[in-house]
MARDRENRO-343836 format. One line per 5 residues: number of its first residue (from 0); for each residue x, y, z of C-alpha. Coordinates in pm, 1 decimal, always signed. Each point is the difference from the previous one (the first is absolute). Example, Ala and Ser with C-alpha at 12.3 -4.5 7.8 and 13.67 -1.06 7.14 Angstrom:
0 = +1230.0 -450.0 +780.0  +137.0 +344.0 -66.0
//
This chain:
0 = +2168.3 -620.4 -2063.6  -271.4 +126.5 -224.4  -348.5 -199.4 +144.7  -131.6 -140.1 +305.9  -261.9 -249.4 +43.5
5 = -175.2 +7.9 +328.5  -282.4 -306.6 +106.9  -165.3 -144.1 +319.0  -2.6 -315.4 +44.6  -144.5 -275.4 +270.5
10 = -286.9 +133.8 +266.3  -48.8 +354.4 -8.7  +70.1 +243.9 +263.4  -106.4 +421.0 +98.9  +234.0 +177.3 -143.8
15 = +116.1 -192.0 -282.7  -111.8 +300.3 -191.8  +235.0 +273.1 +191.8  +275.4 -225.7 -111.0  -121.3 -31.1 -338.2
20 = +10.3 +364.7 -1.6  +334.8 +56.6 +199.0  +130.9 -225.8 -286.3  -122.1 +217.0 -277.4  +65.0 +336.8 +99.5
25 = +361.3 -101.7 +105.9  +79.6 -123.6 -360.1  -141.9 +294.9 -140.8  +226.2 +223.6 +217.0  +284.7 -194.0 -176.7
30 = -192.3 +3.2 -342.9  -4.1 -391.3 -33.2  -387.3 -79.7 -118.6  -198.7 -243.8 +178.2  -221.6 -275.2 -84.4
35 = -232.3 -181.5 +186.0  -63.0 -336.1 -82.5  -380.0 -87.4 +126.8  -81.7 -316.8 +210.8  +357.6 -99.5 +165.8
40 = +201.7 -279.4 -205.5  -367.2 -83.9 -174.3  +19.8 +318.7 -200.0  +422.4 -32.7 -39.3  -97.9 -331.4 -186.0
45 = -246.2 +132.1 -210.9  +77.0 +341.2 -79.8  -237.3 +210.7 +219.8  +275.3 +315.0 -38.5  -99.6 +374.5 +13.6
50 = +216.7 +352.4 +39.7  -65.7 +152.4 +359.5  +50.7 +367.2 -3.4  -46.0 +217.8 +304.5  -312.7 +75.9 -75.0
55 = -117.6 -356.1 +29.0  +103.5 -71.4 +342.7  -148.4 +360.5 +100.4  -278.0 -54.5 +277.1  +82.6 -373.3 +95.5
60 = +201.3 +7.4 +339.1  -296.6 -32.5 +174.3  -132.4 -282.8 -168.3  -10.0 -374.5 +130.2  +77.1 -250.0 -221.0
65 = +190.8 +42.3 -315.7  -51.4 +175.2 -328.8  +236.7 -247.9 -185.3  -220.7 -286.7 +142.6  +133.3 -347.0 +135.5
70 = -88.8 -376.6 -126.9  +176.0 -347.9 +5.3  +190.8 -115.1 -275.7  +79.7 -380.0 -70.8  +125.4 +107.5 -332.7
75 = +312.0 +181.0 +203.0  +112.4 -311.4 +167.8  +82.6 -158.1 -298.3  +346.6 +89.3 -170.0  -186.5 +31.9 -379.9
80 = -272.2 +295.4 +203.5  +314.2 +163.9 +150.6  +175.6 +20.9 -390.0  -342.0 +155.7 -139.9  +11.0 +275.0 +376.6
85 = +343.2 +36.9 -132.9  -94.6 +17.9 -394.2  -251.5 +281.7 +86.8  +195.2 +182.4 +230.5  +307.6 +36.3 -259.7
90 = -297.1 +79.6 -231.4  -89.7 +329.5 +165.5  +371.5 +73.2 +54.7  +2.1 -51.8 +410.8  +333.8 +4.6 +137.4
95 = -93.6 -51.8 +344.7  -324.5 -77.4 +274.4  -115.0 +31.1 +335.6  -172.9 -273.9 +129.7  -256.0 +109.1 +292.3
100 = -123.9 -295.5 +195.8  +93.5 -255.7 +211.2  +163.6 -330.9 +14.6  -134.8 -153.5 -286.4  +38.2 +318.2 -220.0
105 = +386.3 +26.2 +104.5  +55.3 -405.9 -60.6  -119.9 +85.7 -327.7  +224.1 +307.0 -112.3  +302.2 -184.4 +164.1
110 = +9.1 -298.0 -275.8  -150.2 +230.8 -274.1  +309.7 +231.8 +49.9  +234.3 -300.7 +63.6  -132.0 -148.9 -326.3
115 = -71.0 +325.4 -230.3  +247.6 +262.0 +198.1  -260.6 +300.7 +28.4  +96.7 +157.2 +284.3  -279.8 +7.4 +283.5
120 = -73.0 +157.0 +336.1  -295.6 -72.2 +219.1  -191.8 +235.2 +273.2  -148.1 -288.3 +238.9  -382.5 +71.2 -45.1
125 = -161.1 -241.1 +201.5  -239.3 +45.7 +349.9  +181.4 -346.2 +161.7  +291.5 +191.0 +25.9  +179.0 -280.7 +19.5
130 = +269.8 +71.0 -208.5  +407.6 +24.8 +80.1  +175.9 +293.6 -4.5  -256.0 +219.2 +77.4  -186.1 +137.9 +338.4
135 = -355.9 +87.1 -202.5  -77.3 -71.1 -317.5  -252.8 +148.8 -193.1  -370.3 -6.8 +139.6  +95.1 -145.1 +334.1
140 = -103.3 +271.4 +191.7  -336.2 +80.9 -212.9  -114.8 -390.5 +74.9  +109.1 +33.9 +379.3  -215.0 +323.4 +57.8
145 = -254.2 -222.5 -215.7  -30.7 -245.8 +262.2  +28.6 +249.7 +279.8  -328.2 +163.0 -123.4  -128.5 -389.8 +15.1
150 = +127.6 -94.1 +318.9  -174.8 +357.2 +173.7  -320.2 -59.8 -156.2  -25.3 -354.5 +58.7  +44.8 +30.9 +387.9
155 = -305.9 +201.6 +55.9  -195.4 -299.6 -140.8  +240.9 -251.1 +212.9  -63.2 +239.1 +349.1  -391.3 -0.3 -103.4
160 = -22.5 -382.8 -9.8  +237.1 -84.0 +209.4  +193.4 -193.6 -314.9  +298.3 -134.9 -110.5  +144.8 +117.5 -301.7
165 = +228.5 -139.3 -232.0  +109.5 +276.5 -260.5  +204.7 -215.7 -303.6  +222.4 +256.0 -184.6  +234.4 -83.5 -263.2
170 = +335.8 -183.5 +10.2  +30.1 -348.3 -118.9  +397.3 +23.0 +46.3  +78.9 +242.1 +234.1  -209.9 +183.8 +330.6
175 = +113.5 +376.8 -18.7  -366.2 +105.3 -110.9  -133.1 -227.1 +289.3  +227.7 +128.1 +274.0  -16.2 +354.4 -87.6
180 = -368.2 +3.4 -9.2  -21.4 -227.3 +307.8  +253.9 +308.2 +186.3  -148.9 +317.5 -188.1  -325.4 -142.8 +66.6
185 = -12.3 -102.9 +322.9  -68.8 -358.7 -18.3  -42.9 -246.6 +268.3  +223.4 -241.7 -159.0  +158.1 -124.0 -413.9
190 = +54.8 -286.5 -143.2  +385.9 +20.5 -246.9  +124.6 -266.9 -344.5  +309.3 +66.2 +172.7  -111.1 -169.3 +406.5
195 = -57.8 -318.6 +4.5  -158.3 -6.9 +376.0  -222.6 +223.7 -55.7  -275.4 -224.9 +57.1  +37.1 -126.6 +357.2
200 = +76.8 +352.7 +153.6  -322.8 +78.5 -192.3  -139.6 -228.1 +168.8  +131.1 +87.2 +342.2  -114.2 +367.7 -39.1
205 = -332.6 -129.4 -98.4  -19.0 -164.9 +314.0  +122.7 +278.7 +237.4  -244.9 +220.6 -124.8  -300.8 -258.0 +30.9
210 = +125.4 -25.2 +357.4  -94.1 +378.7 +44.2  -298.8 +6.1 -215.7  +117.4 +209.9 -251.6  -156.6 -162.4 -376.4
215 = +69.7 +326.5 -218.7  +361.0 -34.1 -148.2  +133.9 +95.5 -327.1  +275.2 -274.7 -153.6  +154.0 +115.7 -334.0
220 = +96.3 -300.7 -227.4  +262.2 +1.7 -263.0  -178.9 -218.4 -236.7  +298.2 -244.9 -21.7  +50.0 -19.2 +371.1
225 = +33.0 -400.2 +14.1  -339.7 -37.3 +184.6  -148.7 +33.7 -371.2  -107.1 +377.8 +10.6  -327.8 +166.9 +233.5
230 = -244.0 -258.9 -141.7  +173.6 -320.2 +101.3  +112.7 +151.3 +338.4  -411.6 +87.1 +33.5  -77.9 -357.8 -7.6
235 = +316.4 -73.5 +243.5  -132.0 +290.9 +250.4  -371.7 -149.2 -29.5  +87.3 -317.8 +77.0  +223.2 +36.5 +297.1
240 = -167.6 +321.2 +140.0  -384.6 -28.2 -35.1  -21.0 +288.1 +244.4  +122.3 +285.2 -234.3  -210.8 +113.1 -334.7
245 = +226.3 +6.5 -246.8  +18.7 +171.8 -325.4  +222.2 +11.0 -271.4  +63.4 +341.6 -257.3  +217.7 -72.2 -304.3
250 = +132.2 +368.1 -125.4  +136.2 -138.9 -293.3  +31.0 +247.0 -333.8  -112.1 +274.7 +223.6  +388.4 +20.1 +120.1
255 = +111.0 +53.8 -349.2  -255.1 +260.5 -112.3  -11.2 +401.3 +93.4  +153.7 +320.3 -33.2  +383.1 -76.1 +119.0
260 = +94.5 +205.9 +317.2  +263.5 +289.7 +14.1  +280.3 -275.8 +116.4  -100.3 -255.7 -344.6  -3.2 +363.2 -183.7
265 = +328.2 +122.3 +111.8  +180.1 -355.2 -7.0  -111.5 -80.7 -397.6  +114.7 +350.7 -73.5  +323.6 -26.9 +115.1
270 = +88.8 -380.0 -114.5  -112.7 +106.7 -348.6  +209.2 +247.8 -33.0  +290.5 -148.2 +117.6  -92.8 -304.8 -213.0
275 = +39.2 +211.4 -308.5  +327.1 +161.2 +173.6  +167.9 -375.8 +44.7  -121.5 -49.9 -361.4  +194.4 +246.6 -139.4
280 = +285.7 -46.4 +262.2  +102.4 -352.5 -190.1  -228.4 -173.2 +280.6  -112.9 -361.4 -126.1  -223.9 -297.5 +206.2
285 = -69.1 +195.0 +299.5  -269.6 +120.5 +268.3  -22.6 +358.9 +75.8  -112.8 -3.3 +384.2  -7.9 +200.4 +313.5
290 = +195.9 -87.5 +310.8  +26.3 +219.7 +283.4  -155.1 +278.3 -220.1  +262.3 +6.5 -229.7  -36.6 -185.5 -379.4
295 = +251.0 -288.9 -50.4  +38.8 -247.2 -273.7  -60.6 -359.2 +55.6  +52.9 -298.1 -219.4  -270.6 -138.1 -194.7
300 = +130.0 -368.0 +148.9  +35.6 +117.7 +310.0  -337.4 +167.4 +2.3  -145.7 -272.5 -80.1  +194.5 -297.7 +166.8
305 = +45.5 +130.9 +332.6  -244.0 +14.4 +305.3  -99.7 +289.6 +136.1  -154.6 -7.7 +365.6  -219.1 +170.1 +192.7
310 = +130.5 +264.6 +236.4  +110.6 -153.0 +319.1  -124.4 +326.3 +215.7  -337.5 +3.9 -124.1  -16.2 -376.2 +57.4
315 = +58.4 +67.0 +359.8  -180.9 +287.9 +21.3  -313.2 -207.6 -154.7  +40.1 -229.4 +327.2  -8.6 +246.0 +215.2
320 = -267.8 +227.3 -136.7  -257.7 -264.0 -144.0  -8.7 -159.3 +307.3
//
């Protein structure tokens, strides 16, 4: 094995760039060049290749966001746009990649290497961290302690006005950002994709609380709880309970953005390297991720395919403490 190519692909996530660089410096140790291929599957496609050295990844761990850059690519879908990725990968004589990214990004590298045979491993780079066969994935942690920060700041306004809050944070699929804000943050009560009675014992808390006079609540929304995200629940909670002054804050991007924490720094470093490690191991179509501190493979399929939910003890402790 002579060349890596290393991309990111799908939403980007702090501390795409410590992989990046794990990825790099690792393949240098074993004197295999790297080269990064610029804007995910986009740039694979149309031949956005350039040599990483050491020196190019120098002063980046810190940085949000990702060097390489990200961007969708219709082209990549198609099997003619996965010959030209292929074309232009022989072309500047890659043997093998690593895919950082999420679902989408590993969907894509699993038919691209079942079609074309370049052997690929992924580092899960996405804040949902909704992703099988690993506990965090990469940026998780830097978008929780986003929404922390959030959560603090917004309940000084909330215990000034005597207001209900609704924070919405990310996760269309999938409530870990939601819970562990809700938790970490100290949230009156959250709204999950993955509970489908949410709603009514919403509803019930609302009223308990009305009972006693008490108007200033924070609620943290995953924006694809089923009650249509914070806005939709607004006009629900106006409706039904004229008595509170409600307001809605939609975090959005924010979560995504910022210097990633020590955790997001640590955990890119080490899936990285042991990326490039599986790589030259004979590793093919499969996730480096970390589970119970320790990194494990996991199967692109299986990554992607199967269900990964929400911690059962934080769920409980969530009903107990957000009470």
């Amino acid at each position: 094995m002579n060349k890596i190519g290393v991309f990111t692909s799908g939403g980007d996530s702090p501390g795409m760039n410590a992989c990046v660089r794990a990825v790099v410096r690792t393949a240098h140790k074993h004197d295999v060049e790297v080269i990064g291929i610029k804007e995910g599957y986009r740039g694979m496609v149309a031949g956005y290749f350039e040599t990483l050295t050491s020196l190019d990844v120098a002063g980046i761990i810190q940085r949000g966001g990702t060097i390489l850059r990200s961007s969708r690519c219709p082209e990549f879908k198609t099997k003619e746009g996965r010959q030209q990725a292929y074309d232009n990968c022989k072309k500047h004589g890659i043997d093998a990649l690593v895919a950082i990214g999420g679902n989408g990004t590993f969907t894509g590298a699993l038919y691209f290497e079942e079609e074309f045979g370049i052997p690929t491993i992924g580092c899960p780079g996405t804040i949902d961290n909704d992703l099988f066969g690993t506990d965090y994935t990469i940026g998780f942690d830097t978008a929780c302690n986003t929404v922390v920060k959030a959560i603090d700041q917004i309940r000084e306004t909330a215990a000034s006005h005597n207001r209900l809050f609704l924070v919405e944070v990310m996760g269309r699929d999938s409530g870990f950002i939601a819970l562990n804000g809700c938790v970490a943050g100290g949230g009156e009560a959250v709204m999950l994709p993955e509970q489908r009675d949410d709603l009514p014992r919403l509803m019930q808390f609302l009223d308990e609380k009305s009972q006693h006079k008490i108007y200033s609540n924070i609620v943290v929304v995953a924006e694809g709880d089923e009650a249509g995200g914070a806005i939709e629940l607004e006009k629900v909670i106006r409706k039904e309970y004229p008595q509170y002054d409600v307001r809605s804050t939609i975090l959005g991007h924010l979560q995504r953005g910022g210097s990633p924490t020590c955790r997001d720094r640590i955990l890119a470093s080490r899936l990285g390297h042991h990326a490039v490690e599986a790589l030259l191991k004979g590793e093919r179509n499969m996730m480096a991720g970390e589970i119970n501190n320790k990194v494990e493979l996991t199967s692109f399929r299986d990554s992607i395919e199967k269900t990964k939910a929400l911690n059962s003890d934080l769920l409980q402790l969530s009903e107990i403490l957000v009470a």
